[in-house]
Each structure stands twice: as structure tokens, then as C-alpha cells.
C-alpha positions in Angstrom: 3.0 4.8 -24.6 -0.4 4.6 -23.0 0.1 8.1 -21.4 2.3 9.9 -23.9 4.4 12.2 -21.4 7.9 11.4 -21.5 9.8 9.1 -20.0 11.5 11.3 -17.8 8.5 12.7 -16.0 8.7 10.6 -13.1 6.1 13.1 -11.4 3.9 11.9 -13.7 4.8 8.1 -13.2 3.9 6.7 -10.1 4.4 3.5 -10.5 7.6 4.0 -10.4 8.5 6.5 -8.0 6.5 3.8 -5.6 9.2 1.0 -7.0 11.8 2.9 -6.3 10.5 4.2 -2.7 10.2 0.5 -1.3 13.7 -0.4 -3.0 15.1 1.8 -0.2 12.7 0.9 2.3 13.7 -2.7 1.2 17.2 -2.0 2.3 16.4 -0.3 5.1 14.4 -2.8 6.8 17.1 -5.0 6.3 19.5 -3.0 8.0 16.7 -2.6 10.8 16.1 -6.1 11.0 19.8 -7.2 11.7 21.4 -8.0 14.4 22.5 -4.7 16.3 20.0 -2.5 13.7 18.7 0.4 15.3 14.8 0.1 14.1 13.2 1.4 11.2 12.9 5.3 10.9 9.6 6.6 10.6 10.0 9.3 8.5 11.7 6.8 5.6 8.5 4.5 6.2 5.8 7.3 6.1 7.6 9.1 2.8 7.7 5.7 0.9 3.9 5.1 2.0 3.3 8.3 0.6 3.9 7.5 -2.9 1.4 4.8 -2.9 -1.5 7.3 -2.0 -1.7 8.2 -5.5 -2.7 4.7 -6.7 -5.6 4.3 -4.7 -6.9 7.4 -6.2 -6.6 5.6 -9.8 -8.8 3.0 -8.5 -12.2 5.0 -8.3 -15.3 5.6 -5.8 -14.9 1.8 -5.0 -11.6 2.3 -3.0 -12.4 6.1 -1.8 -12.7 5.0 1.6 -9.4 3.6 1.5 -7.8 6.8 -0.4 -9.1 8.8 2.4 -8.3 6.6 5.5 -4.8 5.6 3.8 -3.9 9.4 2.8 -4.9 10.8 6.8 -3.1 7.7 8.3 0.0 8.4 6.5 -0.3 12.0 7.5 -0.4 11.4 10.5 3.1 9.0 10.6 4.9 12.2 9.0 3.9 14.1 11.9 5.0 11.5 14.3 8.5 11.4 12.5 9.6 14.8 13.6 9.3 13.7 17.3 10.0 9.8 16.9 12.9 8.6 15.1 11.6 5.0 15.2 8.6 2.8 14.6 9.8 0.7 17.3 10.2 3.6 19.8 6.5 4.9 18.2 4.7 2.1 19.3 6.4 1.7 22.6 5.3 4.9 23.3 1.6 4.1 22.8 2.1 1.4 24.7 3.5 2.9 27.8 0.9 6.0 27.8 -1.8 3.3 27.0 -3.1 4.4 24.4 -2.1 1.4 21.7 -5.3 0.8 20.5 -7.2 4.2 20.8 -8.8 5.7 17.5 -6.3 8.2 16.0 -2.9 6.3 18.0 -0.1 6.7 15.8 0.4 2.5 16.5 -2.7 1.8 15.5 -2.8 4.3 12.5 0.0 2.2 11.2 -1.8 -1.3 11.0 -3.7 1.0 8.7 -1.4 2.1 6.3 0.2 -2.0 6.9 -3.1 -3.1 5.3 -3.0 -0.3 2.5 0.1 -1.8 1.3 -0.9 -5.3 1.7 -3.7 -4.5 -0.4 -1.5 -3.2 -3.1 0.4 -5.9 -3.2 -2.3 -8.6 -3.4 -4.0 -6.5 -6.4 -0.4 -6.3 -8.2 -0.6 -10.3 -7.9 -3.9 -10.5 -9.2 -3.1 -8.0 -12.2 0.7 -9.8 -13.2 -0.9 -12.2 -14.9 -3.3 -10.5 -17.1 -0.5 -8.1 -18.1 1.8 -11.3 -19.2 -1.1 -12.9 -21.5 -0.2 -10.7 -24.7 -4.0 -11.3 -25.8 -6.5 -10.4 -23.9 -10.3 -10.4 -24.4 -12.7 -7.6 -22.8 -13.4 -9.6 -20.0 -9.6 -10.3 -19.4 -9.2 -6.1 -19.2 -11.7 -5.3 -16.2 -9.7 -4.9 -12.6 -13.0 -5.9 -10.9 -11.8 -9.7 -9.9 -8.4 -8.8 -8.7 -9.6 -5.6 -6.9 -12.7 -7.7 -5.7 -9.6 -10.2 -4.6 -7.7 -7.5 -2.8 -10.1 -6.2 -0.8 -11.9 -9.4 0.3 -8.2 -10.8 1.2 -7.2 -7.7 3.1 -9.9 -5.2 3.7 -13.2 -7.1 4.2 -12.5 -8.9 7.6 -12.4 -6.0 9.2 -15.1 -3.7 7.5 -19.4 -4.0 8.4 -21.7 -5.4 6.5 -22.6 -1.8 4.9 -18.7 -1.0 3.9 -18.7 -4.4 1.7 -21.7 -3.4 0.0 -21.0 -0.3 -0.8 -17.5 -1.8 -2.1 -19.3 -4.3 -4.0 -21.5 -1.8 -5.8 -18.4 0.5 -6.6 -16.0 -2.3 -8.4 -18.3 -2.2 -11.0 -16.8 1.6 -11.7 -13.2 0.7 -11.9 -11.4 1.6 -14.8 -10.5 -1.1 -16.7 -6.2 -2.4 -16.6 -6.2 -0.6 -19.7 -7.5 2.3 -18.4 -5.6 2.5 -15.0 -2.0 2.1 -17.1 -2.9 5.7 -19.1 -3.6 7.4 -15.4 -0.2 5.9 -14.6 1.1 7.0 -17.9 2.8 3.0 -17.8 3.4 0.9 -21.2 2.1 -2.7 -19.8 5.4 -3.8 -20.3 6.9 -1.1 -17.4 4.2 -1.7 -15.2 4.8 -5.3 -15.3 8.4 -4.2 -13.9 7.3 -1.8 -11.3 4.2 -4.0 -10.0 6.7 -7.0 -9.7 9.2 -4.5 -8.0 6.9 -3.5 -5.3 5.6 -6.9 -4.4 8.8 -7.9 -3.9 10.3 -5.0 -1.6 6.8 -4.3 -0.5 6.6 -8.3 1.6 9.9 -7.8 4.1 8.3 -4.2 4.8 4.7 -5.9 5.5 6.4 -8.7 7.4 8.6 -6.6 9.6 5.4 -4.2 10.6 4.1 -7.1 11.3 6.5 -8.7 13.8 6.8 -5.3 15.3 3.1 -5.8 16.8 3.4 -10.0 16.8 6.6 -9.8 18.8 5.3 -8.0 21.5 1.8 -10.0 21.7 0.0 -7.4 20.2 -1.5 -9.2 17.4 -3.0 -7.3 13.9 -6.1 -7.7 13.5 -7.7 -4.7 15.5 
């Protein structure tokens, strides 16, 4: 095992404990989603976000600014959750004080942590396939084209000119895949379970937050 703690350390697996946090907030955006469902609970959303924080950590200097912005955004939707049960009711309430799309609005704080896990899940899709190809040569271990991927996909369209370079300067830190399964104490074979968990239960999650704002004519991409 790349790591070498045992199996039943989930602390120290967080590849997991993120799988199994968006199995539940799989099921439970189903259950929102329905007819007659009551909305998705903010405190479910903001503690399975919170298991993702780690990851971006893994990923080095070039993805600090996302580990930082992700990490206080989330933060800030578990303090919501003691004094709004829903997102639905969270961003109707930004909308009727107007303050939707202020810096620091709870609503807008959660396009943010939307886009973290979009990110995730686009880097999972770019790293499947290198984890399924038994062999792999040096080149095929480096993260830097799936990261560089991820970001350009998710992050880039809404960062400056000076944010992208400094990105582009810090991919060539990443650890390698290698690498980033011993800080996830994962076996390939594992995280090839757990990545392909998460995009799964992470795209109705994605989708939903993003009908939230679509349904209302708020769009996403502010």
C-alpha cells in the first residue's frame, strides 16, 4: 500500500471519506430534487464539501489559491447552516436582502465551492485513465495535463491574466499520481474506486446547485 497505515484509518484516507460523503449527498439530492422534496440541507452540503478540502491541499502551491478560497467558502456555508436549514431558502434570502451577488454572500460563496467540486471532478476524469493503463512511463505519472485540464475547464474563465500565470508556473510542482496516492495513503487500485465514486455522486450535486441559480435566472458564471 502506497501509504502503509492500515486500512481502517479512514482519518488518514480521504479519498474515501469524500466517496462516501457524496454517496449521502447523492441520496439526498435526490430526495430534494423530487417532487414534494423539501430542498437540500445546508449543513449535509457544507459537511460533505468539507472532506474535499483536504485534496486540494495534496495538490501543491499551484492550487493554493483554490485550498484557501475553497476551505473559507466552505466555512462560511457551516455557519449559514445553523440559521438556514436550506440552500434553497439560503439563496432566497440573498436575494430578497439584495445582496446575491456581493463579495462574502453566502449565495455567491456557494458558486464557489460548486466550481471546487467541478474541478475535482474533471481532474478525477483526467486521472482514470492513467490509473487503468497498468504501465505507465514517467511522463504518463506527472498530474500536470489533467490538473492543467481542470483548471482551464473550470477555473480559468473566471480568473486574470496574472492568476493563470501564476497557475501555470505552479503545475510544474505537482506531485506526480504516484506521489499524490501516498498523501492519500490509496493503492491505485482503491483510488480508481473512490475517484469513479465521486464523479459519479459528485454530477447530480453539481447539476442541482446549478439549477438552483439557472431556475431562477440567475445564471453561474459571476
Amino acid at each position: 500500500m502506497a501509504g502503509g497505515a492500515p486500512q481502517g484509518a479512514a482519518e488518514e484516507m480521504p479519498l474515501k471519506l469524500i466517496a462516501e460523503a457524496f454517496d449521502g449527498l447523492a441520496v439526498a439530492v435526490n430526495g430534494a430534487a423530487a417532487p414534494g422534496g423539501r430542498g437540500l440541507e445546508v449543513s449535509s452540503f457544507s459537511h460533505a464539501c468539507s472532506r474535499v478540502s483536504v485534496l486540494f491541499g495534496c495538490l501543491g502551491i499551484a492550487f493554493k489559491f483554490a485550498e484557501m478560497d475553497y476551505v473559507a467558502k466552505v466555512e462560511d456555508l457551516k455557519v449559514a447552516s445553523k440559521s438556514i436549514t436550506t440552500l434553497e431558502s439560503m439563496l432566497e434570502l440573498d436575494i430578497e436582502q439584495d445582496c446575491l451577488r456581493k463579495a462574502g454572500s453566502h449565495s455567491r460563496n456557494l458558486l464557489r465551492v460548486k466550481r471546487g467540486l467541478d474541478m475535482v471532478k474533471v481532474l478525477f476524469e483526467q486521472i482514470l485513465p492513467a490509473l487503468i493503463l497498468v504501465n505507465f512511463n514517467c511522463r504518463g505519472n506527472s498530474l500536470r495535463d489533467s490538473a492543467s485540464v481542470a483548471y482551464a475547464q473550470v477555473f480559468a474563465p473566471h480568473h486574470g491574466w496574472a492568476i493563470r500565470k501564476a497557475v501555470a508556473a505552479g503545475m510544474y510542482a505537482l506531485p506526480t499520481r504516484s506521489q499524490l496516492m501516498r498523501k492519500l495513503n490509496e493503492e491505485e487500485s482503491s483510488a480508481r474506486i473512490h475517484m469513479q465514486n465521486y464523479i459519479t455522486t459528485s454530477t447530480p450535486v453539481i447539476l442541482y446547485i446549478n439549477e438552483l441559480f439557472l431556475s431562477r435566472g440567475l445564471g453561474v458564471d459571476w
